[in-house]
N, C-alpha and C positions, 0 to 999 in steps of 0.2 A: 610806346613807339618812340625811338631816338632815329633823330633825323642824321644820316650817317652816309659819307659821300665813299666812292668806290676807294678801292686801295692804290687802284693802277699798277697791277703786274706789269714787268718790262717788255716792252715790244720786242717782237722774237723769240720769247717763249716759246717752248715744243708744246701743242697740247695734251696738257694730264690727260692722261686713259680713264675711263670710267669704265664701269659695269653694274647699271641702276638697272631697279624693275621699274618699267612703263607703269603708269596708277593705270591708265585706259585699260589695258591688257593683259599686266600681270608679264609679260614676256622683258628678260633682261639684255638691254643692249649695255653694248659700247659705243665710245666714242666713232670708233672705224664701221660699226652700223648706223650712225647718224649723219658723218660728215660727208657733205657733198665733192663732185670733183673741184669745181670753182672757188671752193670755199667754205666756210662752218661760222651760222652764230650758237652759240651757247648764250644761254638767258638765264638767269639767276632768280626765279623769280615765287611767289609763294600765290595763293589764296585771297590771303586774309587784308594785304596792306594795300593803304589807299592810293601809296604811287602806286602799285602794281594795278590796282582794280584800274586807275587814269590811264593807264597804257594798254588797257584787253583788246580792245578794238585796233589799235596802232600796230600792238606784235601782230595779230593774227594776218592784218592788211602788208605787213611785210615781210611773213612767211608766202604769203599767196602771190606775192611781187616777184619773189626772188628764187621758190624754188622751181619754180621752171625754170630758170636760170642756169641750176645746176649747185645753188646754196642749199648746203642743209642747215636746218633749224632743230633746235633740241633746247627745250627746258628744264632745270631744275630745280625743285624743292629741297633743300637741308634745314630748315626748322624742325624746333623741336614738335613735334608736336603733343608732347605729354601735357605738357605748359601750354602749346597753340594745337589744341585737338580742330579746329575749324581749316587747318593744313595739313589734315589725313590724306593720307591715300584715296580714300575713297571721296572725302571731298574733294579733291584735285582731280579725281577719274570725272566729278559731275562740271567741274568747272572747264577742265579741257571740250568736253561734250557743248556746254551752254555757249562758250566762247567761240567754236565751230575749230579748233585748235587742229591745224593737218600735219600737227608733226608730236615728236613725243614728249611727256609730262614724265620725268621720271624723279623719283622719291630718293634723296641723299639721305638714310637714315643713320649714317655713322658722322654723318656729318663730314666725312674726309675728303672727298670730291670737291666740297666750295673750298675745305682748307688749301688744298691742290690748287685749286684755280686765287687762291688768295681774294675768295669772296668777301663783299664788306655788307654788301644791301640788296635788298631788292626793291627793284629790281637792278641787275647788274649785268652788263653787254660785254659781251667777247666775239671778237671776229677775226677767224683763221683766215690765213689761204689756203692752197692745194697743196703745199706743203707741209698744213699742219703747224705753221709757223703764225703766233701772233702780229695781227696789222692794225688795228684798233682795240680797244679797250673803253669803256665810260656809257656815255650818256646816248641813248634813243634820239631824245630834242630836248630842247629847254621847257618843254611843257611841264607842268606842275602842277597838283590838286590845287584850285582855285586863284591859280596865278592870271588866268584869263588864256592865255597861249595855245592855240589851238595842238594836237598830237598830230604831229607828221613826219616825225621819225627820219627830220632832216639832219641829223648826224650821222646814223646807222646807212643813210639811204646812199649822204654822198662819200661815205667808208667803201660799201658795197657798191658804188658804182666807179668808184676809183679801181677797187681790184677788179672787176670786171671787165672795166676797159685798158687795165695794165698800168694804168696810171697810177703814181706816186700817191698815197693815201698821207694826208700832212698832218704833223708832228702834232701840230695841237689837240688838242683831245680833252675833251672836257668830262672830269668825272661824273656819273651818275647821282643821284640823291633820292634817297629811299630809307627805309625802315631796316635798321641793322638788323640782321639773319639772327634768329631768336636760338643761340649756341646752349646746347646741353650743360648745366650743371656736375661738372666732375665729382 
C-alpha cells in the first residue's frame, strides 16, 4: 500500500462518460444513468484498502443525505484485481450489500474510466453539478485510519451544500489520501 494523495483534475472539467457493469447487478450503466439533476459524486473507491474500509459508514451516510436531494452517487472500482482478487466483482457485489450501499458499485476493468477521471487513490471524490461540470475534487474529511478524527465527510458535505444552495463552493480543496489504484501491469 503507497499512501498517495488525489491528482486534482481542474475544476470545470466535463464529466468523463462511463459504461461499467453494476458488481450488485450485473446491469451496465453510464454516467447519465447515475448523475442526479442537482448534481453527481463519483467515488473512487475499492474493497480492500484501509482508507476506504475508515470511510464505509461515512460514504453510505452521505449517499442517504443527499440523494434525496436530488445527488446522484456512483462508485468505482479500477484495481487490478488479478494482483487484488479481494476487489472482485463479486467481492464488491457482498461489500455494497454489508455496507447497505443505495447507489451503484461499478467495476473499471480496463482500467480507463479512473484514467478519465485522472484517479490517483482510493478512496477519491469528485463532485459535479447539473451541468456535468466539475466543482470539487479531493478529500471526504480529514479523517484518517487511526489518526483519531472522527468521519463526517465535512468537506464533501460543505461542497455539496454549497452547490445546493447555489453558493460559491471555495477554491480550496484539500486532496484525498489513500492507497494508490492498484494499475495493471502492461
Amino acid at each position: 500500500m503507497a499512501r498517495t494523495s488525489s491528482n486534482m483534475l481542474d475544476l470545470g472539467t466535463k464529466a468523463p462518460n462511463f459504461t461499467l457493469p453494476n458488481a450488485v447487478d450485473g446491469n451496465s450503466l453510464s454516467f447519465s444513468d447515475v448523475c442526479g439533476k442537482n448534481g453527481t459524486v463519483v467515488m473512487f473507491i475499492c474493497n480492500h484498502c484501509p482508507y476506504v474500509k475508515h470511510v464505509f459508514g461515512g460514504i453510505t451516510s452521505l449517499a442517504n443525505d443527499y440523494q434525496s436531494k436530488g445527488v446522484g452517487f456512483v462508485a468505482i472500482s479500477s484495481n487490478d484485481v488479478e494482483n487484488y482478487p479481494e476487489d472482485s466483482p463479486e467481492l464488491m457485489k457482498k461489500t455494497a450489500q454489508e455496507q447497505g450501499y443505495t447507489f451503484p458499485y461499478l467495476y473499471d476493468e480496463s482500467q480507463e474510466t479512473a484514467k478519465a477521471y485522472d484517479a490517483a487513490c482510493t478512496p477519491d471524490f469528485y463532485l459535479f453539478d447539473a451541468e456535468q461540470l466539475l466543482v470539487y475534487r479531493g478529500q471526504m474529511d480529514d479523517s484518517r485510519p487511526k489518526n483519531g478524527i472522527p468521519v463526517t465527510g465535512k468537506d464533501l458535505r460543505t461542497a455539496l451544500n454549497a452547490l445546493l444552495s447555489g453558493s460559491a463552493i471555495g477554491p480550496i480543496q484539500k486532496p484525498s489520501l489513500g492507497c494508490n489504484i492498484k494499475w495493471k501491469v502492461s
